[in-house]
N, C-alpha and C positions, 0 to 999 in steps of 0.2 A: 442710279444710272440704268439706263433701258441700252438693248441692244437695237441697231437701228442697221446693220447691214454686217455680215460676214462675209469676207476673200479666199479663199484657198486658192493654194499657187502650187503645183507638184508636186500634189498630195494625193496617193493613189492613183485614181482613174483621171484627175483634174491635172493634163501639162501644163493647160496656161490661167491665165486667173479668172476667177468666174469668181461671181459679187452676185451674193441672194439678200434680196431686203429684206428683213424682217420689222410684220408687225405683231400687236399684242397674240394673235393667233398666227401661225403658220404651218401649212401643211405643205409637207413636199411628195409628191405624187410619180411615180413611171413605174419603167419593168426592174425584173430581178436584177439585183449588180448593175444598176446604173448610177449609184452614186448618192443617193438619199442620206444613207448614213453616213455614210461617208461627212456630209458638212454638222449632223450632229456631234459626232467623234470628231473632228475636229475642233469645234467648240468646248467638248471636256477637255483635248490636251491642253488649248489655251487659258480655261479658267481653269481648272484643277489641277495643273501643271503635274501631272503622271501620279497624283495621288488618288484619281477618281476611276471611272470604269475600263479607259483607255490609257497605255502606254506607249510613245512614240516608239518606232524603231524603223531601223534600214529599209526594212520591205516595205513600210510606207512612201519612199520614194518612187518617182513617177518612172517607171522602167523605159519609157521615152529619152524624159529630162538625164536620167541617170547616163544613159547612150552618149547624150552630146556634151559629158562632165559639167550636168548644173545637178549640183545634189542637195541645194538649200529649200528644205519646205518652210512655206508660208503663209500665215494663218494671219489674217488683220480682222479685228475687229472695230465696228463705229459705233460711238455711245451717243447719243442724249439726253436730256434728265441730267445735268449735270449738277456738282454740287457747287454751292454759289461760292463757298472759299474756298481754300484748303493750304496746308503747312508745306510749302516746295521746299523749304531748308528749315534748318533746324530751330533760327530765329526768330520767322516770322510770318505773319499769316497773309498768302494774296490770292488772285484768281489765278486760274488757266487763262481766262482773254487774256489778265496783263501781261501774262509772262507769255505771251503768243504763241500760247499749245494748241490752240485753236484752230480748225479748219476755218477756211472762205466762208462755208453755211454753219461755223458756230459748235462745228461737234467734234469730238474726241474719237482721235482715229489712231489704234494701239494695232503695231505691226509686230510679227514675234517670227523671227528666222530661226531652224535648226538645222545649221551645216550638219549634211551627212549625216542628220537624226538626231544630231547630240543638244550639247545644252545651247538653249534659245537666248537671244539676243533680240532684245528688247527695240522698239525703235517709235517715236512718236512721229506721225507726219501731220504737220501743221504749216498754218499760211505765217514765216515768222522773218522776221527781217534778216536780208541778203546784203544790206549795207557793210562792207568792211568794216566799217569803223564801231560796228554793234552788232556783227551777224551770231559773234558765237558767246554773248554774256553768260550763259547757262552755262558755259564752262571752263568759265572764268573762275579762280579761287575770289576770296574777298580782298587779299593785297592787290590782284589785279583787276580790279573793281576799282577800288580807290583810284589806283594809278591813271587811267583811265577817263574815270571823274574832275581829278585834279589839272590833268590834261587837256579837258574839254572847257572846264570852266563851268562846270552846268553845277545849279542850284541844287542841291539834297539836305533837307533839315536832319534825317536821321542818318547817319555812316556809318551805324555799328551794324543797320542788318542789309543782308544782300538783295532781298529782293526790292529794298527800295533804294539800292543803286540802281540797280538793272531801269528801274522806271525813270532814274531821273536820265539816264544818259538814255535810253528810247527818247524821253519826251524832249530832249534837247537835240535830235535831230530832225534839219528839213524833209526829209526822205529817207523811210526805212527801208525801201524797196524791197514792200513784199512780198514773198513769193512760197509757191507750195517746197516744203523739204522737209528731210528727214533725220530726227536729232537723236541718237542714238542714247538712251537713258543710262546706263553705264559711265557715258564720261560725263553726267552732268556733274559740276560740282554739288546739287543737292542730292547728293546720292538716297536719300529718303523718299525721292517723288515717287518712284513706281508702288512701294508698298505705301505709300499714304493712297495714293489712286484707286488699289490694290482694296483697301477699305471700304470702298464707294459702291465697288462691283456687284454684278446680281450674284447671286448664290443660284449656280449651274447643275442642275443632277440630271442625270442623263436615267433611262431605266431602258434597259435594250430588249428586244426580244429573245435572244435566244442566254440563255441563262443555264449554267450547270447546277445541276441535282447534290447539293450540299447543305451542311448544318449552314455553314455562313454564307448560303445564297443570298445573294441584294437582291432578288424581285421581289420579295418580302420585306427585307432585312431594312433596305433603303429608306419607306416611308418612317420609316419610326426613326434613322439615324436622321434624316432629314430636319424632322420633327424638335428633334435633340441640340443640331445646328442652331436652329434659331431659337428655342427657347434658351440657350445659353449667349445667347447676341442680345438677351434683352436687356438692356443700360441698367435697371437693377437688380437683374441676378447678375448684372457685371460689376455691379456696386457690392455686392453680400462677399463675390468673391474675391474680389482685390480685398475687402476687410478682414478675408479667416488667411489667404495668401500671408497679409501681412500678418497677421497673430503667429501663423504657425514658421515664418520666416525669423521673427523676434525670440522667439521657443528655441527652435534650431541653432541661432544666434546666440542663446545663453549658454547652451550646450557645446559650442563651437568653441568660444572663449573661457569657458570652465578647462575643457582638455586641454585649450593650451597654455593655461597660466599650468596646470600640474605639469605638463610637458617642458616650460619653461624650468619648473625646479628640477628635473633630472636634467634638460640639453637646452640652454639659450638659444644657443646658434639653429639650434632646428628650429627652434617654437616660433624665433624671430623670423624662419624664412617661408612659413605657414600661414596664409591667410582663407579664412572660411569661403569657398563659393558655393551664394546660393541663387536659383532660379530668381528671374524676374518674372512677373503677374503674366503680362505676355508670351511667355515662351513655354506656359506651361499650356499640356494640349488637353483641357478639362474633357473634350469629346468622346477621349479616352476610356474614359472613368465610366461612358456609357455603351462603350461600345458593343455590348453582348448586348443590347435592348432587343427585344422580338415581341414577335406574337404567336404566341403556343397553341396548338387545339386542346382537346381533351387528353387527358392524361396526360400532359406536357407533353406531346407528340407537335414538333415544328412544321406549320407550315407550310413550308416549301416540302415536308416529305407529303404532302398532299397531289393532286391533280393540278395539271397547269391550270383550267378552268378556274380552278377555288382559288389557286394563288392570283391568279389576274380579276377574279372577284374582290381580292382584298384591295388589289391598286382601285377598284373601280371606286371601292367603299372608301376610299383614304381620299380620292380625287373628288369624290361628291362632298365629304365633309372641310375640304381643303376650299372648295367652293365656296361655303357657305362661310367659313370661319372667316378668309379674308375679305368676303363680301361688307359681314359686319364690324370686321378691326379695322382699327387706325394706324397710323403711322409702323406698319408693317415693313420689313428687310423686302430690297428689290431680290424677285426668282425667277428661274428659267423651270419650268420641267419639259424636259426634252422627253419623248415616250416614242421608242421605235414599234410601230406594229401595233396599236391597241388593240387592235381586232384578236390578234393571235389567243387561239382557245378560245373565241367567246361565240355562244350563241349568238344570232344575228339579236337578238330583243338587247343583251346585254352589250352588244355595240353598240346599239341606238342609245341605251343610257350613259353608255362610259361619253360616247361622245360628247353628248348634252352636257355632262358634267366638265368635261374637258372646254366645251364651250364659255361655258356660264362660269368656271373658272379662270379662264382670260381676259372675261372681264373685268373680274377686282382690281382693284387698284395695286399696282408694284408688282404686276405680275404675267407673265408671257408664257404661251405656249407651244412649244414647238413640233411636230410629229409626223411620220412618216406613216406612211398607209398604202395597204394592194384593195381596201375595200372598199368596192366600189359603193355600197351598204352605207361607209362611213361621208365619203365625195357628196353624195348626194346630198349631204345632212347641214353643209359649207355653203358657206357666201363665197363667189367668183373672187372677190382680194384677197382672201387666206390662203388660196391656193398658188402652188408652184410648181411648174410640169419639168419633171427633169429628164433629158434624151439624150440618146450618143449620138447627136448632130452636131457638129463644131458648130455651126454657127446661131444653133437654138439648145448649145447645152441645159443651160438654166432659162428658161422663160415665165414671164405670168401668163394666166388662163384668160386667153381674148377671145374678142368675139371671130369665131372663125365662119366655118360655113355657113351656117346660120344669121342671121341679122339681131341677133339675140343670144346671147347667152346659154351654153348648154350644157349644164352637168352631165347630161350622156353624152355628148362630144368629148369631155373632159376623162370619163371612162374608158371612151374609145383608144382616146390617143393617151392614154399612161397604162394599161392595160390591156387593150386589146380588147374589150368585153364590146361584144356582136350582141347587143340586147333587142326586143324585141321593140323596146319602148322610144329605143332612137329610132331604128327603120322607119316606125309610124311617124316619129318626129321630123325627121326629114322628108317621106314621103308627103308628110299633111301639109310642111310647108310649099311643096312644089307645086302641088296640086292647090293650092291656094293662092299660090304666086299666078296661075292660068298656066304654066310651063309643063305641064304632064305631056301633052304632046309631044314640045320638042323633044323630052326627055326620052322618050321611048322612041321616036325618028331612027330609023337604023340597026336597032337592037334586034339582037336573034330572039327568036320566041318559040315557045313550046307550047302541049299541048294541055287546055287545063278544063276539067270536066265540071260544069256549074250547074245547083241544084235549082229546078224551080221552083215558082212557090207551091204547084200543082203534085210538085215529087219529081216531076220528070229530070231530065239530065239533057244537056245539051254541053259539048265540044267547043271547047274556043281557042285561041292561038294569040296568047302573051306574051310578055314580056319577063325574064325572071324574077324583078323588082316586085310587079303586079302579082305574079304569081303566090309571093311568100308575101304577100301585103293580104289575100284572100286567105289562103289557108290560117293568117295570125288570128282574122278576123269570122274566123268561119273553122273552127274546128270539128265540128258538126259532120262536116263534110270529109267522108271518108273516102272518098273514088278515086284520090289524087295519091301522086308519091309523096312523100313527106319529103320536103327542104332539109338541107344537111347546113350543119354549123356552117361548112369554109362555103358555101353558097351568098348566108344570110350575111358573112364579112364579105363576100364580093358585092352585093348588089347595095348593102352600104357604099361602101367605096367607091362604084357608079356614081350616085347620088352628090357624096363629097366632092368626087370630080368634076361631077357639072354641075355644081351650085359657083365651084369656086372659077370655073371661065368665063 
């Protein structure tokens, strides 16, 4: 299963719901504390449900929403990549279409409420019939199933399993009238569908940037438990261990019933009300067993007690060989790495690479990449669909990166407005379009001007009286020339922002 869109609903900085698409690569881009992370930490609490980097609580509620007593946060996730069967009870094998878990466009759309921060409540929103007479099969026991069927008269060859009631009474109606709503997985009688589903899911690791200074830091620690994760997911090291599970449960088993036949010769009545529990294969958390896994420097000195630099060199090195390995494997576990700030500690050269590998990593197959970034270093490096501009504009919270002023596409636009970054490289961009467009004229009609001293070819100097636009468009292009005041930063952001405004009337 691929993640294909997340919701957050008064979560933090988000009071109303705001839906960001996601594809194999996504980048969310803006200023500080506008909300980036925010929908990756959202994302951990819904897949790792408070065992990953992120724990819900109170102060995650939206201090708006909190105001007008709405204190339910909201996290939905939409899959595709579905898998073609699966076990909804305990009986029997069918789809998601049959059992009409299915949205209108076919995908799996998982809502998760936490009143007041507490424990979440599940909910599927699906296109599923509203017909009285068949709206709420899914939680129906199998006596009233039957009842039901017998009632109807509809045709079912098999009546011992429930999901092929549920189909024969759907298929025995003229009109299921369906319609979009939401079935709250709790009361379904297959109380098994969220963790069979729950199987399907990508394996989510978030790696944040700001990281405390410990033996058990995860900015190191992570790639190798990650690493752990799935080589212990592979069907046969799931085969070797359900085989020694059971060896050593049949051992314990002999020893269980040895104590209590002796137990029985001193006290019947106790030995008789004694029975051995032991774990089943599943509940045993083998990740455990690895959990001190690291990478040491010299003299077993950890990691993380190094420079951020080195430690973000490691992710860089784990991400470039993660590239390559699932480039060449097959039938590989569906994963997210979510990476807040790659950039953070890195020389600019080691951005350019981390990126690339981040790149060339989203495209293997079963694999998504999600990240948040201030570098503009990094933007450049993207295709215009990876990216997502995030603003504290209600009505352009979450946006894709369009074509704005320009008639084309502009990574330095994209700079501009998620950053702020006044480059030199957009002014000439916008200016070279204007002045190409024949509009220079109008462009400077009305504008105040100063005075700007120009060299000739002879040495001489001659006085002229500009425009401020033209002015810092000479000196970019003309450094040479000393005679002039130097342009100040909030200059070279105003006479962009000219440009912008009159491109865009």
């Amino acid at each position: 299963m691929k993640i294909k869109a997340v919701t957050v609903n008064r979560f933090r900085s988000y009071s109303s719901p705001v839906t960001v698409q996601v594809d194999d690569l996504l980048v969310l881009v803006g200023r500080n504390d506008i909300g980036k992370s925010t929908i990756l930490e959202a994302l951990d609490i819904f897949f790792n449900e408070g065992k990953g980097c992120v724990k819900i609580d109170k102060d995650d509620i939206n201090k708006d929403c909190l105001s007008q007593g709405q204190d339910c946060i909201e996290i939905g996730v939409e899959f595709t990549d579905l898998p073609p069967n699966i076990v909804i009870d305990a009986t029997n094998q069918t789809t998601l279409q049959e059992e009409y878990l299915l949205t209108s466009a076919g995908t799996l759309h998982v809502i998760k409420r936490y009143p007041n921060a507490g424990k979440e409540k599940v909910f599927i929103k699906a296109n599923h019939p509203t017909n009285p007479e068949c709206a709420d099969l899914l939680l129906k026991k199998h006596a009233d199933l039957k009842k039901i069927l017998e009632a109807g008269g509809y045709d079912c060859p098999d009546k011992s399993k429930n999901a092929e009631l549920r189909k024969a009474i759907w298929r025995g109606q003229e009109n299921l009238q369906l319609s979009d709503c939401e079935i709250e997985v709790a009361k379904i009688d297959a109380k098994s569908i969220w963790e069979q589903l729950k199987a399907y899911m990508p394996l989510y690791t978030l790696f944040q940037s700001d990281r405390k200074n410990s033996d058990s830091d995860d900015e190191v620690q992570d790639p190798m438990r990650i690493a752990v994760r799935e080589i212990l997911g592979d069907p046969e090291i799931q085969a070797d261990l359900a085989q020694i599970t059971d060896t050593v449960k049949a051992r314990l088993d002999e020893v269980a019933q040895r104590t209590l036949q002796k137990l029985g010769e001193l006290n019947p009545a106790i030995a008789n009300s004694l029975d051995p529990r032991l774990p089943d294969f599943a509940s045993l958390k083998w990740t455990d067993v690895f959990k001190n896994v690291s990478i040491a420097g010299d003299d077993d000195i950890p990691i993380n007690k190094r420079g951020s630099g080195v430690k973000r060199l490691v992710l860089i090195s784990f991400f470039r060989a993660e590239a390559e390995r699932r480039q060449n494997e097959a039938n590989l576990p569906n994963i997210v790495y979510a990476i807040e700030e790659p950039e953070t500690s890195q020389h600019p050269e080691h951005q350019r690479a981390l990126t690339d590998a981040l790149i060339a990593l989203s495209e293997a197959p079963n694999t998504q990449v999600l990240l948040t970034t201030h570098s503009p270093e990094i933007v450049k490096r993207l295709r215009f669909e990876n990216i997502i501009l995030i603003s504290d504009q209600a009505q352009e919270r979450v946006s894709p990166v369009l074509e704005h002023e320009l008639p084309y596409p502009s990574l330095n636009e994209v700079n501009f407005s998620a950053f702020g970054e006044a480059s030199y490289e957009y002014h000439n961009e916008l200016y070279g379009f204007i002045e190409a467009e024949g509009r220079l004229t109008e462009y400077k009609a009305g504008k105040p001007q100063r005075p700007y001293i120009r060299i000739r070819q002879d040495g001489s100097t001659i006085s002229q009286q500009i425009v401020l636009t033209e002015y810092i468009r000479h000196q970019i292009h003309h450094p040479e020339n000393d005679h002039n005041v130097s342009f100040t930063a909030e200059e070279l952001t105003e006479s962009i922002e000219a440009m912008r405004l009159f491109l865009r009337i």
